[in-house]
PDB file of N, CA, C and O in Angstrom:
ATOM      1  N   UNK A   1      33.219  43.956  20.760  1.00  0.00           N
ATOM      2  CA  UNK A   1      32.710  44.205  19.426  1.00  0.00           C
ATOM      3  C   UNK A   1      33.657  45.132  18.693  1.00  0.00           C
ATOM      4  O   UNK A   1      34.117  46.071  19.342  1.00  0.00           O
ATOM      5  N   UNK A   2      34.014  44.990  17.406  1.00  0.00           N
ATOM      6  CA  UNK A   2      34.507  45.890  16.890  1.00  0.00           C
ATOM      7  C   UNK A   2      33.946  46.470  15.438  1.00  0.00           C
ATOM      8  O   UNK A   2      33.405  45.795  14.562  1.00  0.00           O
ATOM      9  N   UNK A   3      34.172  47.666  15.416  1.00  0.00           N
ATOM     10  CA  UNK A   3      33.527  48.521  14.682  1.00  0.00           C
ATOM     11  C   UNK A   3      34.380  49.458  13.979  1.00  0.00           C
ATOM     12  O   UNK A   3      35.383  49.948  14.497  1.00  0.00           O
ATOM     13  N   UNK A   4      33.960  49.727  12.718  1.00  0.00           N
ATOM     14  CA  UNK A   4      34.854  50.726  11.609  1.00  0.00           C
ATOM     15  C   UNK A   4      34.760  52.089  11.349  1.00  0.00           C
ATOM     16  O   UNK A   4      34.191  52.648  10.411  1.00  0.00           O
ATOM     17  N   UNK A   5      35.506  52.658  12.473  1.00  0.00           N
ATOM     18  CA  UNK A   5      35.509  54.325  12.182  1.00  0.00           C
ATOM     19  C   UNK A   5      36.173  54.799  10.871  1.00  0.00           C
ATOM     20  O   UNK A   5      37.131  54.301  10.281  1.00  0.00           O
ATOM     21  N   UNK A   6      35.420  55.901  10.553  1.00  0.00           N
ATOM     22  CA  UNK A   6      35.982  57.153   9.306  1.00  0.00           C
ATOM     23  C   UNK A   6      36.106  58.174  10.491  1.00  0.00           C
ATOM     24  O   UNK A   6      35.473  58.544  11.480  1.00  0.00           O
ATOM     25  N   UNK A   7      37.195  58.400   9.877  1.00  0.00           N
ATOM     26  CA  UNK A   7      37.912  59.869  10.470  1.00  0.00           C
ATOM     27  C   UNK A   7      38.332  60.738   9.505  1.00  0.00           C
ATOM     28  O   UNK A   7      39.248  60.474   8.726  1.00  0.00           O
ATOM     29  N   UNK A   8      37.568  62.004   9.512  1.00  0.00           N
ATOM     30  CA  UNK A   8      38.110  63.085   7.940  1.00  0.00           C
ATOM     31  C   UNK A   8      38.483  63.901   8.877  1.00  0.00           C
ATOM     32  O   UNK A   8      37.874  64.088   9.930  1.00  0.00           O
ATOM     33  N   UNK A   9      39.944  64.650   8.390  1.00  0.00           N
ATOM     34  CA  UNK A   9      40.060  66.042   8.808  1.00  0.00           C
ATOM     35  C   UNK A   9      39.747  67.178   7.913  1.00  0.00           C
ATOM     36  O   UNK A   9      39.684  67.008   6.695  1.00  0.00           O
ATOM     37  N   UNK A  10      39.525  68.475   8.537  1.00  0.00           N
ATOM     38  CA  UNK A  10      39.019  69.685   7.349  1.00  0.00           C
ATOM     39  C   UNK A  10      39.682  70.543   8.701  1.00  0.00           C
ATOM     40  O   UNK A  10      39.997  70.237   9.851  1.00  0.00           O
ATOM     41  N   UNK A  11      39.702  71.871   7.818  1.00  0.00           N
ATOM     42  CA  UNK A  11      39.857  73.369   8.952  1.00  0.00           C
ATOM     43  C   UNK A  11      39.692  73.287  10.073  1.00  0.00           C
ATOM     44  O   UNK A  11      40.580  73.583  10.872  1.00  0.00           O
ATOM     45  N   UNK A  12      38.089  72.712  10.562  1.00  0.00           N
ATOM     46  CA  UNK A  12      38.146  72.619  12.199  1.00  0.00           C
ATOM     47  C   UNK A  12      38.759  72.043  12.809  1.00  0.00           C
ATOM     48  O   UNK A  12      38.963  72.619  13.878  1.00  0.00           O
ATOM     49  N   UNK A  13      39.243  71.092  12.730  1.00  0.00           N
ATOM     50  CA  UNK A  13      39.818  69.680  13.251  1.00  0.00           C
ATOM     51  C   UNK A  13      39.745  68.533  12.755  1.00  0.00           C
ATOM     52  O   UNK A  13      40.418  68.265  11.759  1.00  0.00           O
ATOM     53  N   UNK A  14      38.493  67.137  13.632  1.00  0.00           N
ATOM     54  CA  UNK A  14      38.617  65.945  12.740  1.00  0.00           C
ATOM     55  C   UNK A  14      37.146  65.573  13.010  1.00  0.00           C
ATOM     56  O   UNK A  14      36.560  65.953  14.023  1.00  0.00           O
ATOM     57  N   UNK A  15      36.784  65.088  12.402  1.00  0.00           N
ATOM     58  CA  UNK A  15      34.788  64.394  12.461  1.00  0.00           C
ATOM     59  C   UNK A  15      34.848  63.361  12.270  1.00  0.00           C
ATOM     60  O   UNK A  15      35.257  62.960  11.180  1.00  0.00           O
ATOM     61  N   UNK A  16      34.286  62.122  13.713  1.00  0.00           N
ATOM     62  CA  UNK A  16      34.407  61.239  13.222  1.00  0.00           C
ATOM     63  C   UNK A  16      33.389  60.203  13.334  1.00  0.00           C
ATOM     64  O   UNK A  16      32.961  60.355  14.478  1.00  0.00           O
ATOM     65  N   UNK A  17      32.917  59.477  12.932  1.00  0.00           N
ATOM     66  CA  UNK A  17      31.934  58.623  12.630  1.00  0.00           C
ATOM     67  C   UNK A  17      31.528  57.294  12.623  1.00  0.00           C
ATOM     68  O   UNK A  17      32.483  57.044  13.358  1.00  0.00           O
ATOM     69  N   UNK A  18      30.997  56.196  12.476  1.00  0.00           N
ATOM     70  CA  UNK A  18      30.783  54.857  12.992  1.00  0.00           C
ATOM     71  C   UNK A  18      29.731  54.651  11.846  1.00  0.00           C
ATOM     72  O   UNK A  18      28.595  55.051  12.102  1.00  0.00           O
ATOM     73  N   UNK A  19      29.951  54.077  10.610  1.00  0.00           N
ATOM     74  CA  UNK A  19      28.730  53.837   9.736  1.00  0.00           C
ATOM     75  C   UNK A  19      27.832  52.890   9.964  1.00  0.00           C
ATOM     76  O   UNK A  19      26.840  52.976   9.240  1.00  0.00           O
ATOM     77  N   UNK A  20      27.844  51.661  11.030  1.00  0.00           N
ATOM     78  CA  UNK A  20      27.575  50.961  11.440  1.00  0.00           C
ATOM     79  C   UNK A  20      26.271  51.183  12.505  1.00  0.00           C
ATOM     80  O   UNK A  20      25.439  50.316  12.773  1.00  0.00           O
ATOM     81  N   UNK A  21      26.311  52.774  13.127  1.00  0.00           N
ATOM     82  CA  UNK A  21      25.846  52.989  14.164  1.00  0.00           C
ATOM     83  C   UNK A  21      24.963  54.438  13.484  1.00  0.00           C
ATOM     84  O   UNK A  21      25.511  55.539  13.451  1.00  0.00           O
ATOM     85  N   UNK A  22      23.929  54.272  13.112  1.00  0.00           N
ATOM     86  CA  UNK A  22      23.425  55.556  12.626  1.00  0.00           C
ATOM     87  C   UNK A  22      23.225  56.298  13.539  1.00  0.00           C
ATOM     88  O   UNK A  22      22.710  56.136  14.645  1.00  0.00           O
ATOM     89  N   UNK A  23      23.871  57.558  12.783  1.00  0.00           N
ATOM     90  CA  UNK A  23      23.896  58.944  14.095  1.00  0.00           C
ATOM     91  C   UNK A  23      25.150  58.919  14.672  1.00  0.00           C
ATOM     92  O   UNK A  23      25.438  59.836  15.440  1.00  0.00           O
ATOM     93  N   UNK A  24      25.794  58.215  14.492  1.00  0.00           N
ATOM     94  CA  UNK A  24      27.097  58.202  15.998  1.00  0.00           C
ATOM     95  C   UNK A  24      27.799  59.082  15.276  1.00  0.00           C
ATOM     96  O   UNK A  24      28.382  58.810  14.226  1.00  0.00           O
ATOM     97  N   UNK A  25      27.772  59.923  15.696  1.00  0.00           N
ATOM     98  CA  UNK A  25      29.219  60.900  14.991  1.00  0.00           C
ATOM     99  C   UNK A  25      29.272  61.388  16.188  1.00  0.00           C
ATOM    100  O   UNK A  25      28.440  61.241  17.083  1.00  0.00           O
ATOM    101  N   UNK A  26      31.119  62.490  16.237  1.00  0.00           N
ATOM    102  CA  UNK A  26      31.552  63.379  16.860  1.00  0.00           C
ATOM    103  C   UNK A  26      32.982  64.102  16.039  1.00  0.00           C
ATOM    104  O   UNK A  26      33.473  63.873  14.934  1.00  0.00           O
ATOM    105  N   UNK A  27      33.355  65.041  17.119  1.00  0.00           N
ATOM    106  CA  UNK A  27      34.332  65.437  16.480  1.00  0.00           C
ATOM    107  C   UNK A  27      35.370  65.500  17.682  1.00  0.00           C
ATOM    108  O   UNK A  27      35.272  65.077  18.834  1.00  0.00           O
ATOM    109  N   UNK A  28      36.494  66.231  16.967  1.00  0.00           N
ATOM    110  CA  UNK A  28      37.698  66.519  18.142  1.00  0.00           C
ATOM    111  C   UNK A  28      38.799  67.798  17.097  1.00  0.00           C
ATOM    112  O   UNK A  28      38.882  68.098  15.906  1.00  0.00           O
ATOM    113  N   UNK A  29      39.490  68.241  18.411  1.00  0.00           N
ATOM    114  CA  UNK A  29      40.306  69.040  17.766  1.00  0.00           C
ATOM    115  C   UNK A  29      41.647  68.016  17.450  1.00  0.00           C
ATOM    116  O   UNK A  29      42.689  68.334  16.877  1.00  0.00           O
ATOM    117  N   UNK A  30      41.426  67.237  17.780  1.00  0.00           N
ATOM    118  CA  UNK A  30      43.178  66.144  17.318  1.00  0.00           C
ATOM    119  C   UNK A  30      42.282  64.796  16.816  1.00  0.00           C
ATOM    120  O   UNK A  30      41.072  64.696  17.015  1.00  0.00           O
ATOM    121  N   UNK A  31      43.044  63.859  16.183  1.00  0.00           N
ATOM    122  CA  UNK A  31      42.700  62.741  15.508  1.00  0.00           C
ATOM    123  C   UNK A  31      42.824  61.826  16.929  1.00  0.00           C
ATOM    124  O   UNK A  31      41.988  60.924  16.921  1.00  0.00           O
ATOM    125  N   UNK A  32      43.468  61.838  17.859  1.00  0.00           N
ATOM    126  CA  UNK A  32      43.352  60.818  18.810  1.00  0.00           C
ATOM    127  C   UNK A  32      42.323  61.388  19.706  1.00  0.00           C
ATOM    128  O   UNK A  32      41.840  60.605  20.523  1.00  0.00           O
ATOM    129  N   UNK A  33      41.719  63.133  19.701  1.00  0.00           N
ATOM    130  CA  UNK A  33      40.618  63.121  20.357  1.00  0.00           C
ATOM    131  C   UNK A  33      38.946  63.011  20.075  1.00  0.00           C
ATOM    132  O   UNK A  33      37.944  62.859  20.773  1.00  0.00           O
ATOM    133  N   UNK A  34      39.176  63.141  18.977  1.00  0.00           N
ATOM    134  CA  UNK A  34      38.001  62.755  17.879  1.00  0.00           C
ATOM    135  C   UNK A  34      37.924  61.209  17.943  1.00  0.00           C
ATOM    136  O   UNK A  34      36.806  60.697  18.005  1.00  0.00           O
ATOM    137  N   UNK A  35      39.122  60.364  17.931  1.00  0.00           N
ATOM    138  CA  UNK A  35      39.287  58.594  17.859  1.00  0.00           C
ATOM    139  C   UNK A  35      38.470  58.594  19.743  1.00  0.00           C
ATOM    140  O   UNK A  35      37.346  58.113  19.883  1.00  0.00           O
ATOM    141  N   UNK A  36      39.070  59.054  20.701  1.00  0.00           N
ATOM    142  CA  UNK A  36      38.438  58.919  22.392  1.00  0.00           C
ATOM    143  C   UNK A  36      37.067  59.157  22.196  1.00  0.00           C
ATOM    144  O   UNK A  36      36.237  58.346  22.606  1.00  0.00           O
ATOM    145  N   UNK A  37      36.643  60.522  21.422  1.00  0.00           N
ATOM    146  CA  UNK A  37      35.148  61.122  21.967  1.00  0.00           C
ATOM    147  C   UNK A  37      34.111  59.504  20.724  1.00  0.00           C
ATOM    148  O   UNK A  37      33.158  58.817  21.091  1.00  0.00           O
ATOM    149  N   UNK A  38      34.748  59.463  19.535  1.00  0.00           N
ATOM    150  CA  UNK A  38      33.621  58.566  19.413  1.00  0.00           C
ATOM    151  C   UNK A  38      33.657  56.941  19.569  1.00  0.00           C
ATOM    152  O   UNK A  38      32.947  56.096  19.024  1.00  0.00           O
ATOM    153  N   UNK A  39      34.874  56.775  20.629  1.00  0.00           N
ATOM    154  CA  UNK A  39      34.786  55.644  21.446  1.00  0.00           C
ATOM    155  C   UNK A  39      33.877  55.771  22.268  1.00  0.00           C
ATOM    156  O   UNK A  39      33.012  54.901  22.171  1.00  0.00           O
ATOM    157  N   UNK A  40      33.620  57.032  23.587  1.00  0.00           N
ATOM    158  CA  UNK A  40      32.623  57.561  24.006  1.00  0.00           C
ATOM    159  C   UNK A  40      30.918  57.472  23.382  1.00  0.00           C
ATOM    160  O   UNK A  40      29.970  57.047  24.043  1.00  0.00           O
ATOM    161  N   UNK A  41      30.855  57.924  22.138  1.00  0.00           N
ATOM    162  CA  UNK A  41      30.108  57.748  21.949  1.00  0.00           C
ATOM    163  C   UNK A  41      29.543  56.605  21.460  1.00  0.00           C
ATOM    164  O   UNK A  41      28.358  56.351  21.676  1.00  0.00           O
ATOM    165  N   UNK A  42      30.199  55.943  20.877  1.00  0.00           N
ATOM    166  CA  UNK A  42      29.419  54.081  20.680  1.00  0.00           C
ATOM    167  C   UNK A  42      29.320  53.196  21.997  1.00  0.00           C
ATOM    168  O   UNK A  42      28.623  52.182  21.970  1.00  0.00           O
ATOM    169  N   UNK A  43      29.850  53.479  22.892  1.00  0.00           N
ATOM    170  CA  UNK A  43      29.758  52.906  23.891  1.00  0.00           C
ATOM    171  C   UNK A  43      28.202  53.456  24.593  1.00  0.00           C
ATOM    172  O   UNK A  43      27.157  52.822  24.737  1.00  0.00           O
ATOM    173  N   UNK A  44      28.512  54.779  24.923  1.00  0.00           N
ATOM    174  CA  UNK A  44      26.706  55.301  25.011  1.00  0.00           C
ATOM    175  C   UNK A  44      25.609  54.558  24.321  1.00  0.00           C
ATOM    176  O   UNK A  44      24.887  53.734  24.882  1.00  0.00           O
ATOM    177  N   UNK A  45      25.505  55.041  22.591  1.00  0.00           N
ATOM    178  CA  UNK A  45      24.750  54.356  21.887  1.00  0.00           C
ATOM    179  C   UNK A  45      24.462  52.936  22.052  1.00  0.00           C
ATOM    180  O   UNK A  45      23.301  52.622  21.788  1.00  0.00           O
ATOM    181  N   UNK A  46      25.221  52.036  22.414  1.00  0.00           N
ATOM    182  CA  UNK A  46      25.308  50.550  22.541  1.00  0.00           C
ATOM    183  C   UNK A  46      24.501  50.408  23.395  1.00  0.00           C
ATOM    184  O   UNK A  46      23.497  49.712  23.245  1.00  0.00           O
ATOM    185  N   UNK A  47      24.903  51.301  24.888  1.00  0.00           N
ATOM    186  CA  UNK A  47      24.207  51.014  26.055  1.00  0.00           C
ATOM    187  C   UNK A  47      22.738  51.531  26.037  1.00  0.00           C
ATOM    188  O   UNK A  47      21.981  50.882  26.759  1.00  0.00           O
ATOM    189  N   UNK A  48      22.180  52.583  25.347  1.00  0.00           N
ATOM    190  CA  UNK A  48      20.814  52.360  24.942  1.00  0.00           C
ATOM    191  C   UNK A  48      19.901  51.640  24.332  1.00  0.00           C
ATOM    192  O   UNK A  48      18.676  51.740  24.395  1.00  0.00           O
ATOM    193  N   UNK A  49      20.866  50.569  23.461  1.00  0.00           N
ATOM    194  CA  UNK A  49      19.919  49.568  22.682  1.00  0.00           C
ATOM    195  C   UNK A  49      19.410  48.345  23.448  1.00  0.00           C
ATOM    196  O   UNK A  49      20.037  47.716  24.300  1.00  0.00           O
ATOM    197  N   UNK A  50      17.953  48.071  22.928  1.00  0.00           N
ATOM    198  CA  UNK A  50      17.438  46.662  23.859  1.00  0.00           C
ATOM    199  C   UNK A  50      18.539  45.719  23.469  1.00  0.00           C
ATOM    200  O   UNK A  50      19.502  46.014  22.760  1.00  0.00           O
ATOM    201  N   UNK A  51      18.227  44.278  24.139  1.00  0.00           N
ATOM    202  CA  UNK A  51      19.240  43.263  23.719  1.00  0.00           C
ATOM    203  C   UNK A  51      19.103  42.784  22.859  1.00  0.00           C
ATOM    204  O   UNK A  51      19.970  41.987  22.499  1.00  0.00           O
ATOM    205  N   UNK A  52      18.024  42.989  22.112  1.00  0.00           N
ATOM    206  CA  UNK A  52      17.850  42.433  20.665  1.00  0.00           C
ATOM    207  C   UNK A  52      18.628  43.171  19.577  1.00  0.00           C
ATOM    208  O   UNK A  52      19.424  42.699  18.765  1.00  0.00           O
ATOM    209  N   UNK A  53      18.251  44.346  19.729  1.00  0.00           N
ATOM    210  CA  UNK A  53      19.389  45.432  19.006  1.00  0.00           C
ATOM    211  C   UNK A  53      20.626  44.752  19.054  1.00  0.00           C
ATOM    212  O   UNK A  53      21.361  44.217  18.224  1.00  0.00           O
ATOM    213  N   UNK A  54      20.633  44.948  20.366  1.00  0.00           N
ATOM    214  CA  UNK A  54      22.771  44.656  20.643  1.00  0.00           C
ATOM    215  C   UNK A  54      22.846  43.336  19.813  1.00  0.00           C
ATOM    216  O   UNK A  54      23.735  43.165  18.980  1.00  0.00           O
ATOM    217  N   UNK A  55      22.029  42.555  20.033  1.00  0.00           N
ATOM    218  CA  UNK A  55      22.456  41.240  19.362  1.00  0.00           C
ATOM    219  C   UNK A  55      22.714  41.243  18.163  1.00  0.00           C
ATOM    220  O   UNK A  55      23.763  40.779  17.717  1.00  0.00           O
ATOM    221  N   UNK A  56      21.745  41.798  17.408  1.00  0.00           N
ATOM    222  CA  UNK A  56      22.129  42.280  15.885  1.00  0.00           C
ATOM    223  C   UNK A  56      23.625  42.701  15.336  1.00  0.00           C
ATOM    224  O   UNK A  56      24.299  42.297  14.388  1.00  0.00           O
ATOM    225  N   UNK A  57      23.812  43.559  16.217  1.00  0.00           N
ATOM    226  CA  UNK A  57      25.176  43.603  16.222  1.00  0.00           C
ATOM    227  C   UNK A  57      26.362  42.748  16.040  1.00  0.00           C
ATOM    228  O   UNK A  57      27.163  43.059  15.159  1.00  0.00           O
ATOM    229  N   UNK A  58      26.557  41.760  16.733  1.00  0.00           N
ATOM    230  CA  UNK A  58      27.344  40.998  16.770  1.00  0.00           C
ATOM    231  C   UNK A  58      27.422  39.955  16.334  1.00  0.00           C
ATOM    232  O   UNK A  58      28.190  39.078  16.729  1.00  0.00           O
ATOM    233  N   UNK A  59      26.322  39.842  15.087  1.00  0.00           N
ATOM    234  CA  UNK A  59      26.687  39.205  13.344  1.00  0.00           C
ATOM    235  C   UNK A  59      26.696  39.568  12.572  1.00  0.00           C
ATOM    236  O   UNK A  59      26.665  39.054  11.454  1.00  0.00           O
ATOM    237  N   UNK A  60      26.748  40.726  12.927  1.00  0.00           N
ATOM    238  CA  UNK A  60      26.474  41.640  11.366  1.00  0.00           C
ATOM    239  C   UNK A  60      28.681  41.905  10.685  1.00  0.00           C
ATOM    240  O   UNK A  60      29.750  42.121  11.256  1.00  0.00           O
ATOM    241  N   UNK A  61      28.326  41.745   9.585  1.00  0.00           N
ATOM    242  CA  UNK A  61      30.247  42.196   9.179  1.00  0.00           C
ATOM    243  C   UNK A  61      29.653  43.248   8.263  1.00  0.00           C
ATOM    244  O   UNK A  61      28.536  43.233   7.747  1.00  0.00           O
ATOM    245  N   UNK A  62      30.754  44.311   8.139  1.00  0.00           N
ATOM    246  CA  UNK A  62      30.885  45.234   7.466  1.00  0.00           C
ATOM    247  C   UNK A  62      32.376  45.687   7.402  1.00  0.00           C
ATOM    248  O   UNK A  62      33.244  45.712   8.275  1.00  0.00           O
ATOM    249  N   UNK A  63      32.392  46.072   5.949  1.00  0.00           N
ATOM    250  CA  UNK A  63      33.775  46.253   5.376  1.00  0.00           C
ATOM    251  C   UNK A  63      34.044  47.816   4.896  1.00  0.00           C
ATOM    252  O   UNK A  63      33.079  48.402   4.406  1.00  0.00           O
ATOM    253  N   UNK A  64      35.103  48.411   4.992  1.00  0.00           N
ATOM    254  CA  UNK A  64      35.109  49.218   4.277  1.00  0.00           C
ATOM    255  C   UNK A  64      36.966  49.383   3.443  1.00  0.00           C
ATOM    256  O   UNK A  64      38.050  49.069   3.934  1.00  0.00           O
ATOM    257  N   UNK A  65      36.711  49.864   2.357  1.00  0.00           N
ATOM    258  CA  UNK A  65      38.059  49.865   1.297  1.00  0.00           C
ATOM    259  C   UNK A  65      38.247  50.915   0.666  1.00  0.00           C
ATOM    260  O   UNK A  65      37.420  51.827   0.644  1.00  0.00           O
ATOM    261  N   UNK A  66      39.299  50.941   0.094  1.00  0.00           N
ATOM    262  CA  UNK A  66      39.190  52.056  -1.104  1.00  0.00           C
ATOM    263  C   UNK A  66      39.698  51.771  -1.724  1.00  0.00           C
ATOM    264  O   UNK A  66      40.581  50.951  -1.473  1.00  0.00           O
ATOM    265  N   UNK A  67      39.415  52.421  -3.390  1.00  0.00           N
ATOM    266  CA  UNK A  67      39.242  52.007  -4.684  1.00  0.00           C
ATOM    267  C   UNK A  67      39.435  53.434  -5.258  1.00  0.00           C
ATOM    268  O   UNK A  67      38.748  54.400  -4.925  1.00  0.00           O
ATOM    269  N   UNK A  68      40.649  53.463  -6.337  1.00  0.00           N
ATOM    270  CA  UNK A  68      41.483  54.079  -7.314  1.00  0.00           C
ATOM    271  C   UNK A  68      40.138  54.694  -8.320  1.00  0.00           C
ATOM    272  O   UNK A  68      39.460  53.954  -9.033  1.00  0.00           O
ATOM    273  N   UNK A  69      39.998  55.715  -8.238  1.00  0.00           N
ATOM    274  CA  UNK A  69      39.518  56.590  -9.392  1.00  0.00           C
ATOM    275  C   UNK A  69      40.181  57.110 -10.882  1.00  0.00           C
ATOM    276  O   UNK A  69      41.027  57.999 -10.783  1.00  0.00           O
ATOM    277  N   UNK A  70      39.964  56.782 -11.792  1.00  0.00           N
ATOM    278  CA  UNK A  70      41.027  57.699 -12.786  1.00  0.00           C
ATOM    279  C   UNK A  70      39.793  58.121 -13.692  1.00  0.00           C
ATOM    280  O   UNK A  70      38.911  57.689 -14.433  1.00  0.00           O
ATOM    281  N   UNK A  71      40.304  59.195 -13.156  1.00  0.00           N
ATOM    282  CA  UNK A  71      39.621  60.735 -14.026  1.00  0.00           C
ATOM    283  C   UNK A  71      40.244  61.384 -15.097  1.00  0.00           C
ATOM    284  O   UNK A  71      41.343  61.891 -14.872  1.00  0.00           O
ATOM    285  N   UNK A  72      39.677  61.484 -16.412  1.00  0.00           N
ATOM    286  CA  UNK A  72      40.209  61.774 -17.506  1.00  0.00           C
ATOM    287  C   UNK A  72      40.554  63.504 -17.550  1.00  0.00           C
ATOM    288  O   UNK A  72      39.552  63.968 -18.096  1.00  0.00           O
ATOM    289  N   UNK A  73      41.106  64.180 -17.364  1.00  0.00           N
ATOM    290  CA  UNK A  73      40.889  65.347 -17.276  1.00  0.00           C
ATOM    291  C   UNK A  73      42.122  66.077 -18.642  1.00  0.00           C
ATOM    292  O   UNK A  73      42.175  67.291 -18.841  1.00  0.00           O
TER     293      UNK A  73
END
């Protein structure tokens, strides 16, 4: 299955997230350990869902993009 992480960095390190998977977040002090811990964690989450859940999963598409702001300032 594949799934679309956000990864933000700020001061602490990096937070990263799974919009797909409500709740799944984690963090890390590096971007490739924040990318491991919430591989870790969707894999957990996955393995708690009945099979109906899981199934859901694996038709569902979701996209994510970004899109140019212009701010008049």
């Amino acid at each position: 299955m594949l799934f679309n992480v956000i990864i933000e960095k700020d001061e602490f390190g990096y937070f990263a997230q799974i919009p797909e998977l409500k709740g799944c977040v984690t963090q890390g002090k590096t971007y490739e350990e924040a990318l491991s811990n919430i591989k870790e964690a969707a894999e957990l989450y996955l393995e708690s869902l009945k099979a109906e859940e899981l199934k859901a999963f694996q038709n569902r598409s979701f996209s994510i993009t970004a899109i140019e702001i212009a701010l008049n300032a």
